[in-house]
C-alpha positions as CSV (number, residue, x, y, z in Angstrom):
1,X,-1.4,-13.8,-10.4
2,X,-1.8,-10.6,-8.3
3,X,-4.0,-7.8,-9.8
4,X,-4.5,-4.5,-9.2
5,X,-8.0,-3.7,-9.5
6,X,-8.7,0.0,-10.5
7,X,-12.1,1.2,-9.5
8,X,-13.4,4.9,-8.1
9,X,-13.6,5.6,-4.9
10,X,-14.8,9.2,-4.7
11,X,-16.5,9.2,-8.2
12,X,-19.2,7.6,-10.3
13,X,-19.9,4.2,-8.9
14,X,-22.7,3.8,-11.0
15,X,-20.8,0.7,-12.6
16,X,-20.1,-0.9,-9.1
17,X,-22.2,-4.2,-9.9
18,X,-20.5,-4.5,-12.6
19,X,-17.0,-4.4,-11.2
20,X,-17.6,-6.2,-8.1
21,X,-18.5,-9.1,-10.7
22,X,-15.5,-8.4,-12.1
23,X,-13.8,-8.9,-9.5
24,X,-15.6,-12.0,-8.7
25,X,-14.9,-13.7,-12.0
26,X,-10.8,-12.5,-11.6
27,X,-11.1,-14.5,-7.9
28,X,-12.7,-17.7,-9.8
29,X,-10.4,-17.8,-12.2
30,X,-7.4,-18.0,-9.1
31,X,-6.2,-14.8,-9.0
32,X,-5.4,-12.5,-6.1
33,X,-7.2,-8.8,-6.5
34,X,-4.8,-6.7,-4.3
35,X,-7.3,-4.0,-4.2
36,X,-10.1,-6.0,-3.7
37,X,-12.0,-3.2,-1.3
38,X,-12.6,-0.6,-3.9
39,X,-15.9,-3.1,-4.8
40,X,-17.1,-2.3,-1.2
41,X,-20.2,-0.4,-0.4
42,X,-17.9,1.0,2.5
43,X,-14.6,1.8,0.1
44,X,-15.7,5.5,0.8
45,X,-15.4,5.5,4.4
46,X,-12.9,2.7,4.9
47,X,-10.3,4.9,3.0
48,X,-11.1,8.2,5.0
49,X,-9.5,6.0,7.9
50,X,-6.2,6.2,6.1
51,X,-4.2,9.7,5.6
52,X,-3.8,10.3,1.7
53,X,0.0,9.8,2.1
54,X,-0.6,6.0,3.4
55,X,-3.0,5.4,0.7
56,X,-0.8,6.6,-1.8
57,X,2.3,4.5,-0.2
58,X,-0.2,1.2,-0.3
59,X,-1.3,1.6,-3.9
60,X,2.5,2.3,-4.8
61,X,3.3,-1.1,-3.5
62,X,0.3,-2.9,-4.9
63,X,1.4,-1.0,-7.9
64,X,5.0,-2.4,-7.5
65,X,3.8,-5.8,-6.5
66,X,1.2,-6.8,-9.0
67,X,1.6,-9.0,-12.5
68,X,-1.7,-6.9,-14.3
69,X,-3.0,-3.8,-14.0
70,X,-6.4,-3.7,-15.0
71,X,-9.3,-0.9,-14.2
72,X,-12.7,-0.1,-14.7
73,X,-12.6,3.1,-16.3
74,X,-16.6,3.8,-17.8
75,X,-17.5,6.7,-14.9
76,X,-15.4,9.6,-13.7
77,X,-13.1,9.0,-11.2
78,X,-10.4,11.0,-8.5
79,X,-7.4,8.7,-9.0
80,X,-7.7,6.4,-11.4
81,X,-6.2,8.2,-14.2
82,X,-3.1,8.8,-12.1
């Protein structure tokens, strides 16, 4: 199954630990985490690199290609509530 992992980028990443575990445990279980990055220390900086346009055009087709939708939703976020 491919999931879409939604996690902040730009806002409270207190919670990271947490959903890099997550994303961990998803990855166990056999599952493909599209957005796998987001749990990265360097998500910040590695999505700078992209024009907001692209980044919205990637996570549309993630979006469009996934079976689950699932997000991590406990700190304030930039996007996620999109």
């Amino acid at each position: 199954m491919k999931i879409y992992f939604g996690f902040t980028v730009a806002g409270d990443r207190s919670s990271l630990g947490v959903a890099r575990r997550i994303v961990e445990l998803i990855e166990e279980m056999g599952h493909e985490v599209l957005t796998k990055h987001l749990v990265r220390d360097d998500a910040w900086e590695a999505d700078r690199l992209i024009s907001p346009q692209d980044i919205y055009k990637r996570d549309m087709n993630w979006l469009e290609e996934c079976d689950l939708f699932m997000a991590e939703v406990s700190g304030s976020s930039f996007r996620s509530g999109f």
